[in-house]
C-alpha positions in Angstrom: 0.0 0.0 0.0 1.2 3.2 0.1 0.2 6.1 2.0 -2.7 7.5 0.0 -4.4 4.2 0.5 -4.5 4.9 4.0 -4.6 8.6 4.5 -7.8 8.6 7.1 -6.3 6.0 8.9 -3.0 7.8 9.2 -4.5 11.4 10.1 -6.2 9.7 12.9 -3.8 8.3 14.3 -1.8 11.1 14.5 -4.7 13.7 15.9 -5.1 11.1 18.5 -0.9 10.0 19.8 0.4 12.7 18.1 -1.0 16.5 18.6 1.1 18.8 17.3 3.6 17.1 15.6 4.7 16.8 12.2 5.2 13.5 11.0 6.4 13.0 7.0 4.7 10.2 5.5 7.1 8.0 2.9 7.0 4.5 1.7 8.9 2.0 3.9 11.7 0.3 2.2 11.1 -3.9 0.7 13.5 -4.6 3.3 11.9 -2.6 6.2 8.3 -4.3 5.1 10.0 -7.9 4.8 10.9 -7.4 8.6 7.6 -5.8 10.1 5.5 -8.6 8.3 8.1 -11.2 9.5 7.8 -9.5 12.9 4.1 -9.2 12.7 3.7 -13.4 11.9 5.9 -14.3 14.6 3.6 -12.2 17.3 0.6 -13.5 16.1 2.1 -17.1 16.1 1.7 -17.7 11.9 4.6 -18.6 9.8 5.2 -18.1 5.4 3.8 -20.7 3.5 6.9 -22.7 2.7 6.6 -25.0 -0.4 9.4 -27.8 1.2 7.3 -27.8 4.2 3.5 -27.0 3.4 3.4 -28.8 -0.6 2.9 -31.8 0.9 0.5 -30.8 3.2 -1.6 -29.2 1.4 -1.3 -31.6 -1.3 -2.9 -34.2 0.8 -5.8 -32.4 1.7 -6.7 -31.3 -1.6 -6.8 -34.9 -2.1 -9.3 -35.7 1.0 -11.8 -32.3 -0.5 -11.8 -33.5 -3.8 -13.2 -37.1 -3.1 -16.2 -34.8 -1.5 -16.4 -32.3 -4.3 -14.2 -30.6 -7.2 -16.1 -27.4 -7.2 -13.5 -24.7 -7.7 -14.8 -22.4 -5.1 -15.2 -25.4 -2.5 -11.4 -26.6 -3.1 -10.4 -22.8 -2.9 -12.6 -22.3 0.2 -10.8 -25.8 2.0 -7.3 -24.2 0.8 -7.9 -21.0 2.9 -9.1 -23.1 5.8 -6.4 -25.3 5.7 -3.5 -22.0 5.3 -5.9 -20.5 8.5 -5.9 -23.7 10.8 -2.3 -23.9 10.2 -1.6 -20.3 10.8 0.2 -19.9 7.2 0.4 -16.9 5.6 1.2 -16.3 2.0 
């Protein structure tokens, strides 16, 4: 995103911590954002989706969903809950 995206939510914010002061909005750096999210999934306890680790995984689910049903939208729907259950982000 970039700043415009979030303009409201950034003018709040700083009405609210930070009366008075001027804060300059720039975009943050790849690095800096690779950092915060990796910061951000290790507070909230999920991890990246790693393909050596999670292909498997996720390959033998799909197989279990689509004995019950090849609907796109249902094997897209069981992929989300299966990235959600195991806390993986992607």
């Amino acid at each position: 995103f970039d700043f415009n995206a979030v303009k409201a939510d950034l003018d709040f914010i700083i009405s609210k911590y930070f009366k008075g002061k001027s804060i300059k909005a720039k975009d943050l750096s790849a690095s800096t954002k690779t950092k915060l999210v990796s910061r951000l999934l290790n507070y909230t306890g999920y991890q990246y989706y790693r393909r050596k680790t999670h292909k498997l995984e996720i390959l033998e689910r799909l197989r279990d969903v689509v004995t019950i049903s090849v609907d796109p939208r249902y094997v897209v729907d069981e992929c989300i809950a299966f990235f959600n259950q195991n806390q993986i982000a992607l």
